[in-house]
C-alpha positions as CSV (number, residue, x, y, z in Angstrom):
1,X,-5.6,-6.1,10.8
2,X,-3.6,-6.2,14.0
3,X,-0.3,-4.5,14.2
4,X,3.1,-6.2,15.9
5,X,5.3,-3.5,17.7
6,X,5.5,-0.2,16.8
7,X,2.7,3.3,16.6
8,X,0.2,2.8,15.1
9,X,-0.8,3.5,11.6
10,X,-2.9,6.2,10.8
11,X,-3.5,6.6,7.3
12,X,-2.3,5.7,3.3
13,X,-0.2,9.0,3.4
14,X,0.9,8.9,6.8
15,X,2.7,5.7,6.1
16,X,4.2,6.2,3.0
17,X,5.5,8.8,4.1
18,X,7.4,7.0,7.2
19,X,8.3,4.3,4.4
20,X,10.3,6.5,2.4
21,X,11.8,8.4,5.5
22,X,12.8,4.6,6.5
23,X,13.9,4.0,2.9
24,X,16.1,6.9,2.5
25,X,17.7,5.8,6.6
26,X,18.4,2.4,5.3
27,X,19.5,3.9,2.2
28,X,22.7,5.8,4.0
29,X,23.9,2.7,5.8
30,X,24.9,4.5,9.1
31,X,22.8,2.6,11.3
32,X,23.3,-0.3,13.8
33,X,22.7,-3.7,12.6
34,X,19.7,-3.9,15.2
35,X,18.2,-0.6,14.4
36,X,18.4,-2.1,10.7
37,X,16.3,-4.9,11.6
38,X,14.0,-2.3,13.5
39,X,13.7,0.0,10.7
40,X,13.5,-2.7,8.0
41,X,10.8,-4.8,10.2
42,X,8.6,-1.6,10.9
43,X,8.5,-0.7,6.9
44,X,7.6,-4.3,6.1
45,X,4.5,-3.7,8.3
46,X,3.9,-0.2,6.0
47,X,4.3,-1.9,3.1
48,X,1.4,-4.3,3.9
49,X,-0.5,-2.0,5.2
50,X,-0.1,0.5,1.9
51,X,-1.1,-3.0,-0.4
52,X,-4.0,-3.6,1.7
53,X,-5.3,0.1,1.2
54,X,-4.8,-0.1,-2.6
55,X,-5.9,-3.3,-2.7
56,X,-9.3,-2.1,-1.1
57,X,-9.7,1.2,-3.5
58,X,-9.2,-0.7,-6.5
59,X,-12.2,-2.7,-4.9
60,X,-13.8,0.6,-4.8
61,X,-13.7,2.0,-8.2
62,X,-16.3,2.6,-10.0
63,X,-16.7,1.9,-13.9
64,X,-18.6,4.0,-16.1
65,X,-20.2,1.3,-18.3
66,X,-21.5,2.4,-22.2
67,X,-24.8,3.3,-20.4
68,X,-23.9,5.7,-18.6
69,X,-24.7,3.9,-15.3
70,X,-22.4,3.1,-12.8
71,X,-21.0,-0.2,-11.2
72,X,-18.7,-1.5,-9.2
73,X,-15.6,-2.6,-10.3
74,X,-15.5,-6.7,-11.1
75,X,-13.7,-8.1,-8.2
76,X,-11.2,-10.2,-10.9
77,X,-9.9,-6.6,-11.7
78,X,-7.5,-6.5,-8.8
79,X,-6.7,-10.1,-9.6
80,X,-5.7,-10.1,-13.5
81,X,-3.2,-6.8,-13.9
82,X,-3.1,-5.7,-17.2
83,X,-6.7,-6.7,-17.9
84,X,-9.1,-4.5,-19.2
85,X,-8.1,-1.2,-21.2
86,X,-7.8,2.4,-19.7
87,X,-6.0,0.8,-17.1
88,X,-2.3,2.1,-16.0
């Protein structure tokens, strides 16, 4: 995943964390229209980036079936929300 302008993006926590501090900016209204656009292009790029990273450790979870063994989680689970019980 190749990033447009703008640092880099390090982790899950690192960017929502620069999300909300973007969020709350936005939120006061004091800012230029351009720096708007900046601020509001830069936390469309952590909001993909957050999805993405859910997206992939919902992949990742494991399921404890009736057996006791472990699996990985069906790949339809991140594509039918509200599926399945225990989930939420």
């Amino acid at each position: 995943m190749s990033q447009p302008a703008g640092p880099s993006i390090k982790d899950f926590e690192a960017a929502l964390a620069e999300l909300e501090s973007i969020v709350k900016k936005l939120e006061e209204g004091d800012l230029a229209l351009d720096q708007s656009l900046a601020l509001y292009e830069r936390g469309v790029q952590l909001s993909r980036f957050c999805h993405a990273r859910l997206e992939d450790a919902e992949r990742r979870i494991e399921i404890l079936n009736e057996r006791g063994e472990l699996k990985a989680a069906p790949a339809s689970l991140a594509d039918e929300p509200g599926q399945g019980e225990g989930r939420g």
